[in-house]
N, C-alpha and C positions, 0 to 999 in steps of 0.2 A: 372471592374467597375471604373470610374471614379471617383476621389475623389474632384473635384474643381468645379462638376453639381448639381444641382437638379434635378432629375427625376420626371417627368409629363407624361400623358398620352400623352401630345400634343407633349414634347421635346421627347420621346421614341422613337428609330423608331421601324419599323414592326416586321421585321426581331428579335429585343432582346426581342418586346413582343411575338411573336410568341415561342420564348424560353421558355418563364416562364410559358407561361401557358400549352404547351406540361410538363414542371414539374411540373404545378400542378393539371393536369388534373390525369397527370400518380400515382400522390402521394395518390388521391381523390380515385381513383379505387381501389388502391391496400391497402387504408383503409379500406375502405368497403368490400372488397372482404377477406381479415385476419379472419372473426368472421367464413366465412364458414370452412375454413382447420380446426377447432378443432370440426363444428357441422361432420364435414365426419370424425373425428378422425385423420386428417393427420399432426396436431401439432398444432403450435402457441396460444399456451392454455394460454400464458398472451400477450395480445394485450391491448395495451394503445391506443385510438386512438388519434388523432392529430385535424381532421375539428373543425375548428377555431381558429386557430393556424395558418392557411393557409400562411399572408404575412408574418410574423415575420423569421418564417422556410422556408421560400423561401430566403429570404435576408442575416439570418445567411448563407446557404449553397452558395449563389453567391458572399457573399464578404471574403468567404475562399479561402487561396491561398493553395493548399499541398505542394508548395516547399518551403513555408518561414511559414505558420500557423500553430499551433495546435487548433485540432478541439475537445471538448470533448460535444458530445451530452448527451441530458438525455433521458428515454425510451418513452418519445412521441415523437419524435424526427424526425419519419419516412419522412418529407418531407423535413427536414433540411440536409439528409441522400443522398436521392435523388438530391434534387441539389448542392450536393456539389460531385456529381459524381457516385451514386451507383448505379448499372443496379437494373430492377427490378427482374430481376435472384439474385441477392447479396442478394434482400431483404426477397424473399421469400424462400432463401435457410437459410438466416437467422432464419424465421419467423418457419420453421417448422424444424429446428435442424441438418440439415445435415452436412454432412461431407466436404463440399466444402462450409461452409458459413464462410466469411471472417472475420467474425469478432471474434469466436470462435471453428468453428467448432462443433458444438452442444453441447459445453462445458458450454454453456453462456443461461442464460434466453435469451428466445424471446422477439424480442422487443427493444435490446439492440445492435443498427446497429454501427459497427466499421472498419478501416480498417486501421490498427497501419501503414501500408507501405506508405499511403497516410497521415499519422500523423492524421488520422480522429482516435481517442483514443477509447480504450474497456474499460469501465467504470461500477462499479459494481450498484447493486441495493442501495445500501444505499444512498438514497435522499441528491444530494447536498456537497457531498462529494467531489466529482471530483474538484470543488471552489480550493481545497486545492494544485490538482496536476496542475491545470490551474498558479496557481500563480508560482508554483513551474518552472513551464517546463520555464513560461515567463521570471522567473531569470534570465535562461539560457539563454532565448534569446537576455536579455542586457546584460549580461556579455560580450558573444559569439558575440555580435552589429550587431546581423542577423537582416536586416528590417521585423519584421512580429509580429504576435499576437499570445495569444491565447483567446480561447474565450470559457468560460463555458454557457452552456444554463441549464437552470432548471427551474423551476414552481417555483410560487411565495410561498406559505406555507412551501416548503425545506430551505427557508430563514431565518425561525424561528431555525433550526440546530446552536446548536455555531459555529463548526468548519465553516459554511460560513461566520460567522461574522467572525472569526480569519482571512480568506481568505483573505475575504477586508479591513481591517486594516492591513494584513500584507503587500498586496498589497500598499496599500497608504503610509506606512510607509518605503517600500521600492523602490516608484516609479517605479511600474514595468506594462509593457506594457500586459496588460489583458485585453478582453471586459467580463462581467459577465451580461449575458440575462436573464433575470425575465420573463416567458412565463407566464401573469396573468390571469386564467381563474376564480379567485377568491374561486377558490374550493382545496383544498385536499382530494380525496376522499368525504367524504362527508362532512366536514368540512367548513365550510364557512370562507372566509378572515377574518370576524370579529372574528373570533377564535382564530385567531392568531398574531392579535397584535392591538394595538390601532388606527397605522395608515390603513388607507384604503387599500394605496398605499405599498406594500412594500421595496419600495425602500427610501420612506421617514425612515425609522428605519434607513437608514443610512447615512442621513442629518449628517453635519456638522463635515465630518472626512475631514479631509484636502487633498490634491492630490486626486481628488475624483474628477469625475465630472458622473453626474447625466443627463441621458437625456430620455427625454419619447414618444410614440410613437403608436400608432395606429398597435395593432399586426393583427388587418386584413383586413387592407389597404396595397396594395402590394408597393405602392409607399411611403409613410411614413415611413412603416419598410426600405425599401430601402436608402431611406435619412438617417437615423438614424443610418443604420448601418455601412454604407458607412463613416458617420462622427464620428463616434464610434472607428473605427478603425483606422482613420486618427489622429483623437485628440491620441487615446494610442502610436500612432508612434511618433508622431511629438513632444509629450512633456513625450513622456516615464511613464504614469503614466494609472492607471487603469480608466473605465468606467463602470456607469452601464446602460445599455440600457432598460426600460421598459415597456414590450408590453401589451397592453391591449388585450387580446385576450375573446373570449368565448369559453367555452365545449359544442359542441351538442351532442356529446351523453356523455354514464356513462363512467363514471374513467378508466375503464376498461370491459373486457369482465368477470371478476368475480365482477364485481359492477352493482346494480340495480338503475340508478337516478331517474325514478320513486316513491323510496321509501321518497326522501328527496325534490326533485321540485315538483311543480305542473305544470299542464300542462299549465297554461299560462309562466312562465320562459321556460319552453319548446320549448314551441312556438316562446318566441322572443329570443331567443337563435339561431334557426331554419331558423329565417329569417333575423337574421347578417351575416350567412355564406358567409366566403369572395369569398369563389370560385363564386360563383354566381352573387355576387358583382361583382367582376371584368370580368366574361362574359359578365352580364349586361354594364360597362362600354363601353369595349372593343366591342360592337356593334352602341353602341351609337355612338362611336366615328368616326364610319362610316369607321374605318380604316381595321374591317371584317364583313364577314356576319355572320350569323347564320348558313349558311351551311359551312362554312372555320371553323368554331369552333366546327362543330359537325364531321367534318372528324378528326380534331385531336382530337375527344374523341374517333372513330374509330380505330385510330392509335394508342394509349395509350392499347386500350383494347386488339388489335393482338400482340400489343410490349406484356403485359401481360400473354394472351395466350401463346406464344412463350417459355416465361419464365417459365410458369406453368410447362408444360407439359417435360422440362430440369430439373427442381428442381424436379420432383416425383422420376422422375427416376435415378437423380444424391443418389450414395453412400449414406449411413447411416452412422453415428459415426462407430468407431471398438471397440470392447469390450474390446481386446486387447491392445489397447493404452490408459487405465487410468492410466499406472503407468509413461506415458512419460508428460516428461515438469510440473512437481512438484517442481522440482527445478535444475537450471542450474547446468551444470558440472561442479566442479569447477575449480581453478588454482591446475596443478599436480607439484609438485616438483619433479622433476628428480633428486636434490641434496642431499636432503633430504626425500626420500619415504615413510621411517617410523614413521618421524618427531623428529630421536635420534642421537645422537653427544657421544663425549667418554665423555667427558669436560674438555676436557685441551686446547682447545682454544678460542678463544674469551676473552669478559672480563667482570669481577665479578659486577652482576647490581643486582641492587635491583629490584623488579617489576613493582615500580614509572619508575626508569628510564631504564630499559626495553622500556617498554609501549612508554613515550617521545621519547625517540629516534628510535622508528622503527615509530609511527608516524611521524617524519623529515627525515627518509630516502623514507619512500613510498611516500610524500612530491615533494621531488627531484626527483624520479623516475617518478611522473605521475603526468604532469602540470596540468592536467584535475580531480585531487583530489580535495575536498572541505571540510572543517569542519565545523559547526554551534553549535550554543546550547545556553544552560542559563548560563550564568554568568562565559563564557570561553574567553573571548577575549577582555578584556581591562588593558589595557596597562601592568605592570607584572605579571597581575591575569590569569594562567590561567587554570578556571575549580576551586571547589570549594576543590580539592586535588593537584592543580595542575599538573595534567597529562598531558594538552598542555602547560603547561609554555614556552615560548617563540617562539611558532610558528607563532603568528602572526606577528611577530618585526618579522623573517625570511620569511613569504611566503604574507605577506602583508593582507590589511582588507576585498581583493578582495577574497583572498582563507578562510579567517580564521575570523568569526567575529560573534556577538552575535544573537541571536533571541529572539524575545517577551517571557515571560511564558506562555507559551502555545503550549502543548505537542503534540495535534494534527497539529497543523503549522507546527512546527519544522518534524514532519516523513511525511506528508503530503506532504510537498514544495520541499522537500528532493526527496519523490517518483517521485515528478516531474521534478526536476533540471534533473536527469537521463533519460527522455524519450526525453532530444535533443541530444544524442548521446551515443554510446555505450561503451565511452572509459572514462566518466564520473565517479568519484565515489565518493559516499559522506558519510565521517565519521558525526552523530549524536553524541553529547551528548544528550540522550533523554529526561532525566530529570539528576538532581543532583544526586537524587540517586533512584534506582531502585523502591522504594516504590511509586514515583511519577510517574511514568512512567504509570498507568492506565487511565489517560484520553486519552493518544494516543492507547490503545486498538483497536479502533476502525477501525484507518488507520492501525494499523500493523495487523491485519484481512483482512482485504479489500490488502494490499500487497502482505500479505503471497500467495493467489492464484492469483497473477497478471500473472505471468509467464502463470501457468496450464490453468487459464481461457483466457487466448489472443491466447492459443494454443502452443505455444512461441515463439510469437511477441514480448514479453517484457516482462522484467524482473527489477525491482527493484534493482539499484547496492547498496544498501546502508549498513551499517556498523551501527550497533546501540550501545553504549556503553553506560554502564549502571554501577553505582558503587553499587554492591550489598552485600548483608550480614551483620552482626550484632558485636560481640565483641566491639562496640567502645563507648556504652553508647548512645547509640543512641535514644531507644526505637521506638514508633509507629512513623512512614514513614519516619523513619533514619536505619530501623536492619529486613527488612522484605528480601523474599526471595521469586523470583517470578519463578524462570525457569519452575516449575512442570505444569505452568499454560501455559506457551512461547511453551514446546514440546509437546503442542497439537495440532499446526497448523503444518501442511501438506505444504510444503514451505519456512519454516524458518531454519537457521543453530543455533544452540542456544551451542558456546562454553562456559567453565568454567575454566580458570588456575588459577594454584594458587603459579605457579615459575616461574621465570623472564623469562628462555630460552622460558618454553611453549608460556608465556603470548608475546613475540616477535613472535616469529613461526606461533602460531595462529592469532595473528591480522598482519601479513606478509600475508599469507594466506589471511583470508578474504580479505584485500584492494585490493587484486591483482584476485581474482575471482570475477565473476559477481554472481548475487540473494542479498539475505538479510539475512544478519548475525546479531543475538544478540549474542554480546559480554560481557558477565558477569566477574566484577573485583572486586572481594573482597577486599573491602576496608581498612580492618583490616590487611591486609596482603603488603599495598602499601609500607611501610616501613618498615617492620619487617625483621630483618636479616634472617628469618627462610625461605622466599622467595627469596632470591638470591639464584643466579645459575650462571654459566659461559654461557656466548650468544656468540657464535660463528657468524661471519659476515653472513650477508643475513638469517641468519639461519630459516625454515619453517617449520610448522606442520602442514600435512596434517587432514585436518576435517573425522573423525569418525578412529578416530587412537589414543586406549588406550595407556597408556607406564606404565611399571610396575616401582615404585619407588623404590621397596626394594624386593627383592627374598627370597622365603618362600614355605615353603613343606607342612605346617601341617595345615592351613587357609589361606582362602582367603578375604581381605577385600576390597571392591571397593568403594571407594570414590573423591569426585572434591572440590573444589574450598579449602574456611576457613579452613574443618576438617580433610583436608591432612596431614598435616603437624602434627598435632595432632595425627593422625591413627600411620603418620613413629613411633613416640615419644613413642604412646602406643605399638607398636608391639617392638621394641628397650627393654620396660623396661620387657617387658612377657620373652623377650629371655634372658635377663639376670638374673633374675627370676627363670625360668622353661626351658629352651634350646631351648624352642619349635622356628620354624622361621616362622613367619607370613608375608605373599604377601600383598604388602600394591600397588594394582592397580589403580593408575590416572588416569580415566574416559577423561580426559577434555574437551570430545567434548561429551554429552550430544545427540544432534540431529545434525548430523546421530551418533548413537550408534556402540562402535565398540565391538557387538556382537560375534565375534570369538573368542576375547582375555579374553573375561568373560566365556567363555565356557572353553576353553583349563585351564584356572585359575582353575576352580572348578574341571577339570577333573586330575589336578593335586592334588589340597590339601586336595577334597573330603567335603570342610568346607567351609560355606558363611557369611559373615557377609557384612551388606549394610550403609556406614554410610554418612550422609550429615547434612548440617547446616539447613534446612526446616523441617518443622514438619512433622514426621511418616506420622499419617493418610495422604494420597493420596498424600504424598511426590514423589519426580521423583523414588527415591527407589526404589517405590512398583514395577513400570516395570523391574525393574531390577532384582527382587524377581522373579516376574511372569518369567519372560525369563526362570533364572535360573531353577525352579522347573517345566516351561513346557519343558527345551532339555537339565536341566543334570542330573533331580532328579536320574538317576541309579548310579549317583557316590556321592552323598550325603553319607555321615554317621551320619550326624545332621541335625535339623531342621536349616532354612537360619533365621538369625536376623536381625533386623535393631535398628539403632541407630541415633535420632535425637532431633528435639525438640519436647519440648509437643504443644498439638495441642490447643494452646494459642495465642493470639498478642505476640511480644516480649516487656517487660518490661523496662521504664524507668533505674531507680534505679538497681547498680549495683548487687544490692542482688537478685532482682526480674530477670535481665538479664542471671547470673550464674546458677539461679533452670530451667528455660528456656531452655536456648540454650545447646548443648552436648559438653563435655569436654573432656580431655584426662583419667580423673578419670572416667565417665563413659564408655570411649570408651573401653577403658582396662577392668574393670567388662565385658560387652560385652564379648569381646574375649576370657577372661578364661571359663565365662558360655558354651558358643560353645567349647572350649578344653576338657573340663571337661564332656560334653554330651556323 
């Protein structure tokens, strides 16, 4: 497309109109045609359709480029899909879940048309989301001073979502080259615009943010969406800053093929719903214009409908998902140490770090090793601050404000933009500070869900390289959302690495590891432990720990206790005073990777001392523990000679007030009581 035209019916020639309307004749049929494959049973059992929609998603799909754009659609999308390249074989392999559909392989709601190879993006259900990874990938795009876009499409009511207000404020506050399309059909479901916000329009809610520029447009008018977009995308190029483009479009039918709009229109919005349909519009045109007949337009709905046919009768009979392959593509393989296999050193080399400076300097060395590293966060990057512990102190004065520099409060932005910087290349990787400290980190829930199955659900087209680093745990006076502990909650996603250390070599090893693997790693750092001498270790150069690889701290015959992060250090402490005590020697096992679980080394542990004790800084009740309870007593209970305990906190907030912190949290006096109870069983 032309960026310095206006497009008219008269300035068009035949030949590009002849194009458009072959895609939208083809998009029209294969709407229509979707509601039958689930009345025969053969899938597409969530179809959104798109009629009225018609020009807006013709124009997104023709002013996509796949070798300079990212394309991320939302699930009406189907004609914005099609001209931006999708056969109608892609769509209905899509549509009804097979194993050759491009965008997930039946791993994905229907509906949800993708093709990572072509940078057209797989995008999850959550309304409005994608805003976050569109602004994100676009970072990439001016860093990287590739000329292109991206460009998110969504319906107008997913605007109400914060994360898209963060989107475009983060966008505008970082002049980044994005179009963001508001497809306005004035409905969510059955909600009406006026439900959702005062202005009509809703692109006016976001009046008066600066680098911002606003244009509106006729979504079904083929020729207006066409202008619009056309200039949409010139303006994000040529002054590097976001747009939003707003189409007026209408719904003619319901929300979906699980929504009835008969229950909330009447049949006169029906009806003039019915007769703004732009297809028809633009046949009627495109005849008047004398430039075709009515029989020229009814052969290319002839030839839409055998292109259709054609595709049908391939997609029945193309493969089904395999039952067999849900355990592939959950999460990427990671980086394998050949130097380090077991992630263990004798420790007489290297040199005596604390866990602060651990952390700092293997940050500065993966830094220099991989130009295409990135950090972000709250309150990490100005001038000698850096981080509210300062764990990046002086990264930025070394790798400049291009690799290392601050982001908005706001938790979904920062893992959001992150997931996107990552999808313009493979060699990309981005350390998060996700919040300050780990108790914050709950408004980005959202996006680290929608992440966690990015890999699984694209099939593994992409993968999330990001590093999330979290300062968590309690001891420091903290109380509520300064001492909380979230992992138990992090290892229930399918997809995520969720490590724990709580000594300097591990705390190197494992964040070595992570930056230098692809997927998405939570990295948990006990904060209490950043300077405490009780967390040095000798770090050996490059030194690595491979993910789901216990390491035993202190060798012991008579229990076994497995613990990670804060209460390690405390277990050596208590197992140390029992042997001098009572002789007995107590296995004090480092966990410190959490997800993946190194379930071998807790097996062989128990099958050695025949005695379990579980202990961690989080609360008992449905503490990470409890899996580790369960494991034990389902594959080693025949070597038990005692019941397995645990040891944690009570299952309270943790308390302000030092007094109220100390009844709370579990100590080396409790941990000890513990272990004699189990000796003495």
């Amino acid at each position: 497309m032309s960026q310095n035209r206006k497009y008219t019916l008269d300035n068009t020639d035949k030949e590009t109109l002849t194009k458009w309307y072959q895609l939208m004749t083809l998009g029209r049929q294969l709407d229509e045609k979707a509601p039958n494959y689930l009345k025969q049973a053969l899938g597409w059992s969530y179809h959104a359709p798109y009629a009225g929609h018609d020009g807006i998603q013709l124009a997104i799909g023709q002013v996509f480029n796949r070798e300079t754009d990212f394309l991320f659609p939302y699930y009406r999308d189907m004609l914005t899909a099609i001209s931006a390249g999708l056969t109608a074989e892609e769509i209905i392999l899509n549509g009804i879940s097979k194993a050759a559909d491009p965008a997930s392989g039946g791993r994905h709601m229907s509906n949800h048309f993708a093709k990572p190879e072509w940078n057209i993006q797989n995008v999850s259900s959550a309304t409005g989301n994608h805003t976050l990874h569109a602004a994100g990938v676009a970072r990439s795009i001016k860093i990287y001073n590739q000329p292109g876009v991206a460009i998110s499409s969504q319906g107008e009511s997913s605007t109400s979502e914060g994360y898209v207000f963060e989107a475009i404020n983060g966008a505008s506050k970082e002049k980044l080259p994005v179009v963001f399309v508001f497809q306005d059909n004035q409905y969510g479901i059955s909600v009406p615009q006026r439900d959702q916000s005062a202005n009509r329009r809703a692109a006016e809610n976001y009046r008066g943010i600066a680098n911002l520029r606003i244009m509106y447009c006729d979504g079904k008018n083929v020729f207006d969406s066409m202008n619009a977009m056309d200039a949409a995308k010139a303006h994000a190029i040529q002054h590097s800053e976001p747009v939003i483009v707003h189409a007026n479009c209408v719904r003619i039918l319901s929300h979906s093929n699980s929504d009835k709009h008969e229950l909330y229109r009447d049949e006169n919005e029906r009806h003039c719903v019915r007769m703004s349909d732009p297809l028809t519009r633009f046949r009627i045109q495109l005849v008047h214009s004398k430039k075709f007949t009515e029989e020229e337009l009814n052969n290319l709905d002839k030839e839409a409908k055998k292109i259709i046919s054609a595709a049908h009768k391939v997609a029945l009979i193309s493969p089904d998902p395999d039952p067999s392959t849900i355990l592939d593509f959950v999460s990427p393989v990671p980086y394998i140490s050949t130097k380090y296999p077991e992630g263990l050193h004798d420790g007489t080399k290297g040199e005596k770090l604390k866990l602060i400076q651990a952390l700092n300097q293997t940050l500065k060395d993966e830094f220099r090793l991989n130009p295409d590293t990135y950090m972000f966060g709250q309150d990490m990057a100005n001038k000698e601050k850096g981080g509210i512990f300062n764990v990046s102190k002086g990264l930025q004065q070394e790798f400049g404000e291009g690799r290392i520099f601050n982001a908005p409060i706001a938790e979904d932005y920062i893992l959001g933009t992150a997931n996107g910087m990552t999808r313009f290349n493979d060699q990309i990787r981005v350390v998060v500070e996700g919040a300050e400290f780990a108790d914050y980190f709950w408004p980005a829930m959202e996006q680290l869900v929608d992440s966690s199955h990015d890999y699984w659900r694209s099939n593994g087209k992409f993968s999330p390289n990001v590093i999330v680093r979290l300062a968590s745990g309690g001891y420091i006076g903290g109380g509520l959302y300064h001492s909380q502990n979230i992992e138990a909650t992090l290892t229930t996603f399918p997809g995520l690495r969720v490590v724990y250390p709580a000594y300097a070599d591990d705390a190197a090893g494992l964040l070595r590891t992570a930056m230098r693997s692809k997927g998405l790693t939570l990295f948990l750092e006990p904060k209490a432990l950043y300077n405490d001498p009780l967390s040095e270790a000798m770090v050996p150069d490059d030194f690595e720990v491979p993910f789901g690889k216990a390491r035993i701290r202190r060798e012991g015959k008579d229990l076994s206790v497995f613990t990670y992060g804060n209460t390690l250090p405390m277990c050596v402490n208590a197992a140390n005073k029992i042997q001098e005590e009572t002789g007995k020697e107590i296995e004090v096992v480092d966990l410190r990777s959490l997800l993946p679980l190194d379930e071998e080394a807790i097996l062989k542990s128990v099958e050695k001392t025949s005695r379990a004790l579980v202990v961690h800084e989080d609360k008992v009740f449905a503490g990470f523990g409890g899996e580790v309870v369960s494991l034990i007593t389902e594959k080693a209970f025949k070597w038990l000679d005692a019941p397995v305990k645990r040891v944690g906190s009570t299952f309270t907030p943790v308390g302000f007030s030092k007094i109220l912190e100390k009844a709370i949290l579990p100590n080396v006096e409790k941990i000890t009581l513990a272990m004699k109870e189990i000796l003495e069983f």
